[in-house]
N, CA, C and O atoms as a DFTB+ gen file, in Angstrom:
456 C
 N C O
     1  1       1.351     -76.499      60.787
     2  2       0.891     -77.797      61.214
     3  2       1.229     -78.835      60.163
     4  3       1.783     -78.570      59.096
     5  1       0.860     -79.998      60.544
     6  2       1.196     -81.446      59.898
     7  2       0.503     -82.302      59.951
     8  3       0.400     -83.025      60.942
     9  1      -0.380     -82.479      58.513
    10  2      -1.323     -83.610      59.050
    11  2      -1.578     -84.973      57.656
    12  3      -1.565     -84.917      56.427
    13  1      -1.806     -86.174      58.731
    14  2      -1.533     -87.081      57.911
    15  2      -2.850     -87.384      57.937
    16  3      -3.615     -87.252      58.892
    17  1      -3.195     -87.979      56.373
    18  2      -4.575     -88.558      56.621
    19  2      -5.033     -90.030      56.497
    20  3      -5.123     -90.368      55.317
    21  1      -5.294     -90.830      57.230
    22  2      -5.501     -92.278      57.242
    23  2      -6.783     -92.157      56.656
    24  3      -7.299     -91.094      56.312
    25  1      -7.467     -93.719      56.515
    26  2      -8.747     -93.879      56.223
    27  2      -9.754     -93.090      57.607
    28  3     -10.744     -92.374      57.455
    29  1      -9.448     -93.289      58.228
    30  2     -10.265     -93.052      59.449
    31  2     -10.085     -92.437      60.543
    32  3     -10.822     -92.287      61.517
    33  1      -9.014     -92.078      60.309
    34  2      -8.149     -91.563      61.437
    35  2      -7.318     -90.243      60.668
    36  3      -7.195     -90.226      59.443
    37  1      -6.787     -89.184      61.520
    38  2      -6.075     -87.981      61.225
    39  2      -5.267     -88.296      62.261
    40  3      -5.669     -88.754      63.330
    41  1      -3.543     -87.945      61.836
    42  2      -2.171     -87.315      62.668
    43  2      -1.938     -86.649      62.364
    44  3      -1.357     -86.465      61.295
    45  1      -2.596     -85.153      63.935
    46  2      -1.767     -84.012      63.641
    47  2      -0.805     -83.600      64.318
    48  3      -0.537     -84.064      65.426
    49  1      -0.145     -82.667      63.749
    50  2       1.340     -81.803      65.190
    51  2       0.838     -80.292      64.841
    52  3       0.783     -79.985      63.650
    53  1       0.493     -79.394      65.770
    54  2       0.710     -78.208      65.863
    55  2       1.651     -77.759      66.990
    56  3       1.768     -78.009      68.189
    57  1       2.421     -76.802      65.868
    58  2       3.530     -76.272      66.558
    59  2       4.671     -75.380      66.251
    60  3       4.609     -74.979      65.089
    61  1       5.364     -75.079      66.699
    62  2       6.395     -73.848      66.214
    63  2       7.173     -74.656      65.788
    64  3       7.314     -74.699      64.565
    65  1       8.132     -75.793      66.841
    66  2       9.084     -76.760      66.361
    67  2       9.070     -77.829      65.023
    68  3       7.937     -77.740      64.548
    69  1       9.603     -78.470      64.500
    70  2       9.434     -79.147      63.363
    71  2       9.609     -80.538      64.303
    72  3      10.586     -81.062      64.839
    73  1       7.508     -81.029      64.201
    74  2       7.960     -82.450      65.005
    75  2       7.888     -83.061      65.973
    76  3       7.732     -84.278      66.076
    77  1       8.026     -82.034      67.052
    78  2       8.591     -81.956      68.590
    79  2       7.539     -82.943      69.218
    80  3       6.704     -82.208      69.745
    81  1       7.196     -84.189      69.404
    82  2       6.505     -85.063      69.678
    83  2       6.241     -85.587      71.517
    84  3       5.856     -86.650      72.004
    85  1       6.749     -83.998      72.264
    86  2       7.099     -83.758      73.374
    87  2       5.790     -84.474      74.054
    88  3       5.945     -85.433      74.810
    89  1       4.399     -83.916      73.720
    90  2       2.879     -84.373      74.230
    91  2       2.064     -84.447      73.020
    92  3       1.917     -83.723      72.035
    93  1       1.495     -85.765      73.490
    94  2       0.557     -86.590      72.100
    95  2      -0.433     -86.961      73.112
    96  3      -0.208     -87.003      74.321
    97  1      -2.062     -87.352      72.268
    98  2      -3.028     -87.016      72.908
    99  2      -3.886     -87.941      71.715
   100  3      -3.756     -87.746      70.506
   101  1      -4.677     -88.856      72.249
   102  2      -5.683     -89.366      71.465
   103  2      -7.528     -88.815      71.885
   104  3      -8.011     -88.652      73.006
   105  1      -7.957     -88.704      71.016
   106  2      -9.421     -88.717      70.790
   107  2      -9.953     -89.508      69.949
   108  3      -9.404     -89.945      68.937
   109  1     -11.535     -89.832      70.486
   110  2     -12.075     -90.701      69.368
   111  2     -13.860     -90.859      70.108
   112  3     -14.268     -91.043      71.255
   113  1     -14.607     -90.657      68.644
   114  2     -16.377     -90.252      69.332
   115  2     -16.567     -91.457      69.773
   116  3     -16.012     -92.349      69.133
   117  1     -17.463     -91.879      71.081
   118  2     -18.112     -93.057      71.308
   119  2     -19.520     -92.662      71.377
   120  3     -20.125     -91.594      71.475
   121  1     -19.904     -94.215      71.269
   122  2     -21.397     -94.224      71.025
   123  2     -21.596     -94.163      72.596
   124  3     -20.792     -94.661      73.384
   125  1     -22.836     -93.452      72.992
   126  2     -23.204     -93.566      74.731
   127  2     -24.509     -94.292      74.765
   128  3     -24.943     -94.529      73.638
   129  1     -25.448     -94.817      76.014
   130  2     -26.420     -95.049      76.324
   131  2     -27.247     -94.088      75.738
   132  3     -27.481     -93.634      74.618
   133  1     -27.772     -93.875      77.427
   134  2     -28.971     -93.268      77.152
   135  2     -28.673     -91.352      76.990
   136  3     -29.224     -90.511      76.279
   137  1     -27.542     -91.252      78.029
   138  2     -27.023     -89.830      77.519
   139  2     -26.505     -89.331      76.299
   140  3     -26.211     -88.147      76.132
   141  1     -26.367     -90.390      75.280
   142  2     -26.187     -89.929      73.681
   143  2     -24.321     -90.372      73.845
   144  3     -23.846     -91.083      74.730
   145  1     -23.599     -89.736      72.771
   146  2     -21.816     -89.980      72.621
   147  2     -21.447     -89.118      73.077
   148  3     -22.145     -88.319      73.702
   149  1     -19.951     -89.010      72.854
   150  2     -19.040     -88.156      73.514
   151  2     -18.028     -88.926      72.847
   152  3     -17.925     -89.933      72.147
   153  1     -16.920     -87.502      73.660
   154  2     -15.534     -88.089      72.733
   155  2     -14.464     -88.438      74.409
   156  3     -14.097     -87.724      75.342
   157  1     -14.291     -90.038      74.019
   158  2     -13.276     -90.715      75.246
   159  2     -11.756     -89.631      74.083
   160  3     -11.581     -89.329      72.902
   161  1     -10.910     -89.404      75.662
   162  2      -9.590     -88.931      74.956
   163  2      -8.393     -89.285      76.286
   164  3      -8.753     -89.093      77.447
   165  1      -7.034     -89.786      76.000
   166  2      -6.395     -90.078      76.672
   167  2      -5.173     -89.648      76.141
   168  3      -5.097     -89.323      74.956
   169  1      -3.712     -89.593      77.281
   170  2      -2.455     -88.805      76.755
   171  2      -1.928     -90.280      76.030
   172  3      -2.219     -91.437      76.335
   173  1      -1.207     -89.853      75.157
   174  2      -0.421     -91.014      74.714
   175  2       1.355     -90.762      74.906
   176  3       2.288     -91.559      75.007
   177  1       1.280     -89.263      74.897
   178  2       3.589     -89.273      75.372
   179  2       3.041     -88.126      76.258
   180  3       2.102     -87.374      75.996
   181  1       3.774     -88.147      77.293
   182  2       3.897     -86.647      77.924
   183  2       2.689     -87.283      79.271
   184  3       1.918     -88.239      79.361
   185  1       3.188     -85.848      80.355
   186  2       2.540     -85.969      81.746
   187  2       0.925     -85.625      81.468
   188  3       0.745     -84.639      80.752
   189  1      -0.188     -86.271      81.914
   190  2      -1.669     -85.743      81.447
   191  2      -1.646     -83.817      81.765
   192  3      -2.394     -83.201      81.007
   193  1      -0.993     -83.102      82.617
   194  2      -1.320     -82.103      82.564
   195  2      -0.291     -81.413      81.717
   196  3      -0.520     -80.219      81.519
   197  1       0.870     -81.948      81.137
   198  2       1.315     -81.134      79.961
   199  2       1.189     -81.533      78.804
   200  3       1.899     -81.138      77.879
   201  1      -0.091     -82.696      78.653
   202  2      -0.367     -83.001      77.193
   203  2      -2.327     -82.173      77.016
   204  3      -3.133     -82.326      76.098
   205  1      -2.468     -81.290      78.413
   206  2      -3.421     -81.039      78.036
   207  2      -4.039     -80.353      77.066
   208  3      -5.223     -80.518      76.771
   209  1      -2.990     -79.258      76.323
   210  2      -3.521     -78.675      75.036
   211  2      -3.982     -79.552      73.884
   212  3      -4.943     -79.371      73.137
   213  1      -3.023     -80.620      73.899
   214  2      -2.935     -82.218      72.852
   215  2      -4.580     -82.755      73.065
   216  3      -5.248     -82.935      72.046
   217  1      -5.085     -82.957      74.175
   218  2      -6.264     -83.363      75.103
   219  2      -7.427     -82.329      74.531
   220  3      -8.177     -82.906      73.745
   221  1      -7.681     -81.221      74.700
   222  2      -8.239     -80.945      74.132
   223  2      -8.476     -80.222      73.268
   224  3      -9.288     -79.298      73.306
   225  1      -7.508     -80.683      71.979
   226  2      -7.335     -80.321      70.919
   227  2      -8.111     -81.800      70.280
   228  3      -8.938     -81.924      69.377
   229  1      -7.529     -82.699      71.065
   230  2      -8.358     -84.408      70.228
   231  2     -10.008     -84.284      70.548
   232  3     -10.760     -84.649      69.645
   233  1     -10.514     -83.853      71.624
   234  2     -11.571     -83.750      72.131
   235  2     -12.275     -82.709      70.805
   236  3     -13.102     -83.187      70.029
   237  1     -11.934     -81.646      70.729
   238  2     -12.754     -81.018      69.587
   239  2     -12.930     -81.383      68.519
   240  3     -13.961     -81.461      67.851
   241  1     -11.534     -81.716      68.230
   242  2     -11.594     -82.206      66.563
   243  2     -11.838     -83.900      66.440
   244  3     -11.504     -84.618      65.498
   245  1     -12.188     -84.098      67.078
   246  2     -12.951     -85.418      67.251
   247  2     -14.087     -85.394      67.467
   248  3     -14.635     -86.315      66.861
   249  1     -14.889     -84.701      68.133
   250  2     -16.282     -84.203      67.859
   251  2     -16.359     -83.621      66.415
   252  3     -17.372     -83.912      65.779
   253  1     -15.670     -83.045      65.973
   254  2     -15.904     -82.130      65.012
   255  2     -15.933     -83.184      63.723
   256  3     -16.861     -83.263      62.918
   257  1     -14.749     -83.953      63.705
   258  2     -14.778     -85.053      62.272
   259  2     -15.484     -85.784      62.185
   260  3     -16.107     -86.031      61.153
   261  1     -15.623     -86.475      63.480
   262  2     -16.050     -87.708      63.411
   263  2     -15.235     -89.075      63.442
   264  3     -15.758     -90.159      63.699
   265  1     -13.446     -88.828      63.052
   266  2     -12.346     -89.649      63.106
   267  2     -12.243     -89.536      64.390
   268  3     -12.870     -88.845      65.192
   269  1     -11.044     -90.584      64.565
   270  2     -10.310     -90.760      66.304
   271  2      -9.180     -89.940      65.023
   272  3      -9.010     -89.842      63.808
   273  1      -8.554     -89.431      66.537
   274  2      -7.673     -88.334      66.355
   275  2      -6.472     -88.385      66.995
   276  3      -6.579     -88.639      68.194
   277  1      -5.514     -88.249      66.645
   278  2      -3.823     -88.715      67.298
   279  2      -3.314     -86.874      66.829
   280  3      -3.020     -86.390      65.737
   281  1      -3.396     -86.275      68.183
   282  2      -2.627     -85.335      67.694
   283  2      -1.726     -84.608      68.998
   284  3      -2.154     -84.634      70.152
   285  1      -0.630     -84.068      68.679
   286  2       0.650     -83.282      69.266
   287  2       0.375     -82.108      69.317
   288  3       0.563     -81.543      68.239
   289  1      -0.069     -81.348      70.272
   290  2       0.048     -79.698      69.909
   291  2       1.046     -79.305      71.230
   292  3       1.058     -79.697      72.396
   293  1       1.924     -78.279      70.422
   294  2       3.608     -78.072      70.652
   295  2       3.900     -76.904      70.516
   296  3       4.867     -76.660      69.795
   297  1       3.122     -75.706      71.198
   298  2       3.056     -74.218      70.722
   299  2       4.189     -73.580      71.554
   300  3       4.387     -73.667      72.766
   301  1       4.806     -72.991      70.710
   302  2       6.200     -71.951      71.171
   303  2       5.681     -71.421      72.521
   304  3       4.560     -70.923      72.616
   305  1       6.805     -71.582      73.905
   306  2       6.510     -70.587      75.227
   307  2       5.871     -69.537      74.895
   308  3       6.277     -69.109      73.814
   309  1       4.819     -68.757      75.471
   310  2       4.526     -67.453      75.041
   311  2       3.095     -67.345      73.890
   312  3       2.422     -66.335      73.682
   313  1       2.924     -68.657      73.291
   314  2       2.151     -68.566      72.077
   315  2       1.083     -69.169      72.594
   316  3       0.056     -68.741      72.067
   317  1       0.852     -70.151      73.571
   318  2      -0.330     -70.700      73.660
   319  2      -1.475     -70.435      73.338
   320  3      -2.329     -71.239      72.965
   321  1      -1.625     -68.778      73.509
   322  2      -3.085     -68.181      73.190
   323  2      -3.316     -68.225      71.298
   324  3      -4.332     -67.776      70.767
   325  1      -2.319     -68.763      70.626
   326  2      -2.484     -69.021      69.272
   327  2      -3.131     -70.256      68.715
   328  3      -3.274     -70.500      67.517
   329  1      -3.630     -71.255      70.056
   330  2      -3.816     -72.775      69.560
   331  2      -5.549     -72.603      68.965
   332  3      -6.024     -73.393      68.148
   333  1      -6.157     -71.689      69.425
   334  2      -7.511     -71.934      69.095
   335  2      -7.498     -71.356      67.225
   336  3      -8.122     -71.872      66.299
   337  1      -6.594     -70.193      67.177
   338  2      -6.346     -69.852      65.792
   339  2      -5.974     -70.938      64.861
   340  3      -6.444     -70.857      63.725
   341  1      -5.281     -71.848      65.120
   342  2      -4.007     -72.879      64.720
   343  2      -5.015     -73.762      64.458
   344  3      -5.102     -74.118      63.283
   345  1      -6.162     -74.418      65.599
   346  2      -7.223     -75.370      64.942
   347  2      -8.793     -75.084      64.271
   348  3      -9.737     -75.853      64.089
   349  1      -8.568     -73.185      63.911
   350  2      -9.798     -72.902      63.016
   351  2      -9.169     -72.886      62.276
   352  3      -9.882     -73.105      61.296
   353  1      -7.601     -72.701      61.753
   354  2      -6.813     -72.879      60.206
   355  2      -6.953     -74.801      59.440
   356  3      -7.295     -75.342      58.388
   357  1      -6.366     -75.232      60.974
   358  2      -6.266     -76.283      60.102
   359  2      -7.845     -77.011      59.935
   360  3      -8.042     -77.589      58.866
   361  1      -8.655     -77.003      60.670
   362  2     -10.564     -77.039      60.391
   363  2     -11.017     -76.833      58.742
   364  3     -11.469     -77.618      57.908
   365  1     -10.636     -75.252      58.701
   366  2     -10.937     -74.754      57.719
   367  2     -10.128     -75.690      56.348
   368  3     -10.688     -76.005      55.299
   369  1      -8.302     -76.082      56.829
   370  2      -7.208     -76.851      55.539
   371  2      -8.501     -78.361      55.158
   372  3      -8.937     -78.770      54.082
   373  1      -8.706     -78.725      56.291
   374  2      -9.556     -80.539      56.315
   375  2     -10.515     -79.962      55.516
   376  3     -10.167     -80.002      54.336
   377  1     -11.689     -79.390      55.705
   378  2     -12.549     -79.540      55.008
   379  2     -12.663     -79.037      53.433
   380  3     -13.404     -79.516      52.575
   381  1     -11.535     -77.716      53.256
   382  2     -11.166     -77.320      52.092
   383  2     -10.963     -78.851      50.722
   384  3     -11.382     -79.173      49.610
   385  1      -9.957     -79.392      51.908
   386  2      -9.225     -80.694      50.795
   387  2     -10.057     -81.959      51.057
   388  3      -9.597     -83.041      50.693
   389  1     -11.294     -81.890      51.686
   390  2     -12.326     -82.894      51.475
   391  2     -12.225     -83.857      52.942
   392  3     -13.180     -84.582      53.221
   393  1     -11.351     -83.822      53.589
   394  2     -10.907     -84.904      54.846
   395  2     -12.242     -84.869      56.042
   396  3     -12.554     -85.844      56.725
   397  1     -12.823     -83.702      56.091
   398  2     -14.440     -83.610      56.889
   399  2     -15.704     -83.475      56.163
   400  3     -16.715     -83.487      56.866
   401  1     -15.794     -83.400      55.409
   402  2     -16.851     -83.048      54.374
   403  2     -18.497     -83.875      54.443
   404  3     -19.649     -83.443      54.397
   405  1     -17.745     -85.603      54.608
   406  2     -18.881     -86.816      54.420
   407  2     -18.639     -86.441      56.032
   408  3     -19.343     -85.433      56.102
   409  1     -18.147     -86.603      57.215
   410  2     -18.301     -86.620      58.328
   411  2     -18.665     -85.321      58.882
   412  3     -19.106     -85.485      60.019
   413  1     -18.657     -84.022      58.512
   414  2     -19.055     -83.194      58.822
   415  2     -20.966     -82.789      58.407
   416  3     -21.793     -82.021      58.898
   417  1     -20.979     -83.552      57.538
   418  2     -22.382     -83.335      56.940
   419  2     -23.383     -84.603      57.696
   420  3     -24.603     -84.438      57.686
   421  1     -22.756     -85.930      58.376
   422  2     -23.478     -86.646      58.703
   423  2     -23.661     -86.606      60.234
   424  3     -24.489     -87.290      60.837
   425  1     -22.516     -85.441      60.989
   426  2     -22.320     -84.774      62.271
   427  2     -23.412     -83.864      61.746
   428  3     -24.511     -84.399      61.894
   429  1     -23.470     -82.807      61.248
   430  2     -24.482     -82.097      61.194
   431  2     -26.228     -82.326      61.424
   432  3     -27.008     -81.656      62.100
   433  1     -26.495     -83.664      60.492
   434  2     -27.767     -84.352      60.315
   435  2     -27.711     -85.149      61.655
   436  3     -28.801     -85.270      62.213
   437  1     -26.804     -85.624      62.173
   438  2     -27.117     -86.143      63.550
   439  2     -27.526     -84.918      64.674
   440  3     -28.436     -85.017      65.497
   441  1     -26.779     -83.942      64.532
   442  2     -27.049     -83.011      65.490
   443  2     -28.154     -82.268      65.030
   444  3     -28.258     -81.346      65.839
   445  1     -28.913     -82.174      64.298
   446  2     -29.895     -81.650      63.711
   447  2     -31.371     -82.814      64.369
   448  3     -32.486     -82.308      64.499
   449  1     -31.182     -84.056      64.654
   450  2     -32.087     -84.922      65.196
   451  2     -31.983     -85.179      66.621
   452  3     -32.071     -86.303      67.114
   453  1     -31.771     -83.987      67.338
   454  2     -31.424     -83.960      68.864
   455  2     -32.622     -83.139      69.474
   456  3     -32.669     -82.922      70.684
């Protein structure tokens, strides 16, 4: 994988290819009423049903950070069943090198007051 880190925002690509920017996929948490947030997510390249791995790949890890999320996932024919592996590696790379840490701990204390 490949990931860039903005102030507020993460760009990732998971994938076999180097790049392949075939389906891109935004996420990002909103605040809700009275039913609490959620994460709005929309395709940004590619048909909505072949950017759906991209879709909800932004959906998790956008719950999960707390950033809006711009990411490509681009898994070799045959590999798909590798994407859930691919985003507990790179989960585990973010918070190692500090990129979830303040947002993972203030996701936590929010979900802890539910």
């Amino acid at each position: 994988f490949q990931v860039y880190h903005l102030e507020d925002q993460l760009y990732v690509y998971i994938g076999g290819k180097e790049g392949n920017l075939t389906q891109c996929a935004f996420g990002v948490r909103v605040r809700g009423g009275l039913g609490g947030g959620g994460v709005a997510t929309t395709t940004l390249i590619g048909s909505e049903a072949g950017a759906r791995a991209s879709s909800d790949s932004a959906r998790r890890l956008a719950m999960k950070s707390g950033k809006s999320i711009v990411i490509s996932v681009n898994m070799p024919e045959g590999c798909e069943e590798l994407q859930g592996e691919a985003e507990r590696v790179l989960v585990r790379y973010l918070r190692e090198n500090g990129a979830l840490e303040k947002d993972m701990k203030e996701l936590e204390r929010a979900l802890d007051g539910l």
